[in-house]
N, C-alpha and C positions, 0 to 999 in steps of 0.2 A: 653033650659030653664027648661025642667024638671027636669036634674036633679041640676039645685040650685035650684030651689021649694023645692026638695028633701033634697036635702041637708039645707037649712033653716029652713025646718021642721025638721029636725033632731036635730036642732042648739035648737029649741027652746025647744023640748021634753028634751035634755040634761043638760041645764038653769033651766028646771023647776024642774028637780030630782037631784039638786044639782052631777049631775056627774062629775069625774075626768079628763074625755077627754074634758071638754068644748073646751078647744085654739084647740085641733085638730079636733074638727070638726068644728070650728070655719073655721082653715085653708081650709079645703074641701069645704066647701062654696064660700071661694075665689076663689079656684084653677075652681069651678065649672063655676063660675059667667066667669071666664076670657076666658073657653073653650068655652061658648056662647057668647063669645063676650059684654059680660054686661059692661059699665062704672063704675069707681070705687066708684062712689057715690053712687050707687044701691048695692053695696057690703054693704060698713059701715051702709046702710039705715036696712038692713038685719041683720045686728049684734042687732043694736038697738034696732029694734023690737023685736027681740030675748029679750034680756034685760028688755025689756020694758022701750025702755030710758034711763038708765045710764048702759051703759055697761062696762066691766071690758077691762083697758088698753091691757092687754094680748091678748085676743081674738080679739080687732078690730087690731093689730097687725099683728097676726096672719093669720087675712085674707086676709089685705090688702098687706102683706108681699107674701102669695101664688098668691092673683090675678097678683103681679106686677111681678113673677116670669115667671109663667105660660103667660101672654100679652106680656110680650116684647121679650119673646122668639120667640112666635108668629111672631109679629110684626116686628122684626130686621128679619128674614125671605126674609120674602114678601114683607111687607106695607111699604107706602110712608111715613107714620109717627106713632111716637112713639104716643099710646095714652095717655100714661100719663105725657110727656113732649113737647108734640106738635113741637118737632125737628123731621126734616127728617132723614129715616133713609137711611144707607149706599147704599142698593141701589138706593135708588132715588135719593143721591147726584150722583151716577157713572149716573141714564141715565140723571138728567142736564147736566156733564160735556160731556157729550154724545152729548149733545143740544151744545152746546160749540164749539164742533171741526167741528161739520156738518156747524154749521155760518160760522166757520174761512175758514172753506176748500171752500163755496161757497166766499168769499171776495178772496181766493188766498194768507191767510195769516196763520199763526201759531196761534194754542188756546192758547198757554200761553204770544202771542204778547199784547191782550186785557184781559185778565183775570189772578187770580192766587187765590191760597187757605192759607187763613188766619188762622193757624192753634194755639188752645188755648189750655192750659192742667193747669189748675187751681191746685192750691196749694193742696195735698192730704193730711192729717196729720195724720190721722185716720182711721181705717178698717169701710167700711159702707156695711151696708144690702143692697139688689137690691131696697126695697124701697128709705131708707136713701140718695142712689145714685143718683136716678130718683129727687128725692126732691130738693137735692143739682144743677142737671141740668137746670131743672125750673129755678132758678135763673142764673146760667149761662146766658140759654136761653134768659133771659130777658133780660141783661146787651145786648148780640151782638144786636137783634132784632132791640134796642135802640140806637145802632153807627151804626147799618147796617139795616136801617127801611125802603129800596127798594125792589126791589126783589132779595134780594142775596139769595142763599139757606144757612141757619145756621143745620148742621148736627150736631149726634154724633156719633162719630164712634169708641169709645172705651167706657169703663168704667167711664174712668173723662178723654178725650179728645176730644175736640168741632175742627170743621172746618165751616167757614164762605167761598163759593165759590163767589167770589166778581171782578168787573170790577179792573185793575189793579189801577186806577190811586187814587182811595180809600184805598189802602192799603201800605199806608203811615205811617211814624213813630209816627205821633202826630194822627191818628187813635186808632194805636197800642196802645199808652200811655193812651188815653183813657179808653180802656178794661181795661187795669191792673186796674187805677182808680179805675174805677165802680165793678167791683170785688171785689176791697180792702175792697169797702164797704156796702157791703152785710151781711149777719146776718153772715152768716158761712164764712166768705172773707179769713181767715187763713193768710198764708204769699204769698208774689208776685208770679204772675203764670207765666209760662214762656210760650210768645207768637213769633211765628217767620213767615214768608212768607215760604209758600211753594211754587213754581216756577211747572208747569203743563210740563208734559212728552212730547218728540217730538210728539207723537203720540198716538192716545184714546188707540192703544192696551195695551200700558204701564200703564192704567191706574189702572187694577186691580191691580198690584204688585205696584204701591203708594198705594192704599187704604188696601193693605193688612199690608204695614206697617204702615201706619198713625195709624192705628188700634191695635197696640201692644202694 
């Protein structure tokens, strides 16, 4: 925490003498906030003040561009979930499917008999920032949540590639068709995304080398 104190006292000493690094120290404020673990509302709260309330596009850009940099680097890591898109991340979907094969193996049955992963890759047309991308998942995110609003786990496990791990007998054609739907019509919907079933490995140990390519 001290050093985005730091760094926001910096931001605002630079604001106030009309300096030419504003956006870059703008950005060090983010980069700082996300090292601490700070949420990204406390970042833009930070510019603001800086500002005094109307801050220049750039610089809250800039910030929020390093904290989403610096977080989700973090975050895909370690943590169960992305903080700025409230999707799980890759590991946490491996130890659900984890949960998966330990049920099937106590029944005496196969994890992909009961279960399979619904894999989405939304129409890309355009080169986007790590923010730009997080933004666009949010909506993703929303659309599965909303056809798959049990407990499935909804991941992302690429750039712009979502996985919904889902009971088999939900992941049906008129599911599928759904997604596309609601996708289409989302602010940013582009053209039809292409969605297919992934079918789960004999075996959990196979399951790194699926999520290593689901992830390409």
């Amino acid at each position: 925490m001290d050093d985005t104190q730091h760094a926001a006292t910096s931001l605002v000493e630079a604001v106030r003498d009309g300096r030419a690094d504003v956006d870059a120290v703008a950005h060090v404020v983010g980069a700082s906030a996300a090292a601490d673990g700070s949420p990204l509302h406390e970042v833009i709260d930070l510019v603001e003040r800086a500002f005094d309330g109307a801050p220049r596009h750039a610089s809250v850009r800039a910030a929020c561009l390093a904290w989403a940099e610096r977080a989700l680097g973090r975050v895909h890591d370690a943590g169960c979930e992305d903080p700025l898109t409230s999707l799980s991340t890759v590991p946490h979907l491996h130890s659900r499917l984890g949960d998966v094969y330990r049920a099937a193996a106590v029944e005496e049955q196969r994890a992909g008999d009961g279960h399979v992963l619904v894999v989405v890759e939304p129409s890309d047309d355009r080169r986007r920032s790590p923010l730009e991308a997080s933004l666009r998942a949010v909506e993703v995110g929303q659309v599965l949540r909303s056809v798959f609003p049990g407990d499935e786990t909804v991941a992302r496990v690429g750039s712009s590639r979502f996985v919904v791990l889902t009971a088999r007998e939900r992941a049906h054609a008129t599911t599928l068709a759904l997604v596309g739907v609601l996708l289409g019509r989302t602010p940013d919907g582009g053209s039809a995304p292409r969605l297919w079933v992934e079918e789960l490995p004999p075996t959990a140990g196979d399951l790194p080398g699926l999520l290593q390519a689901l992830a390409r």
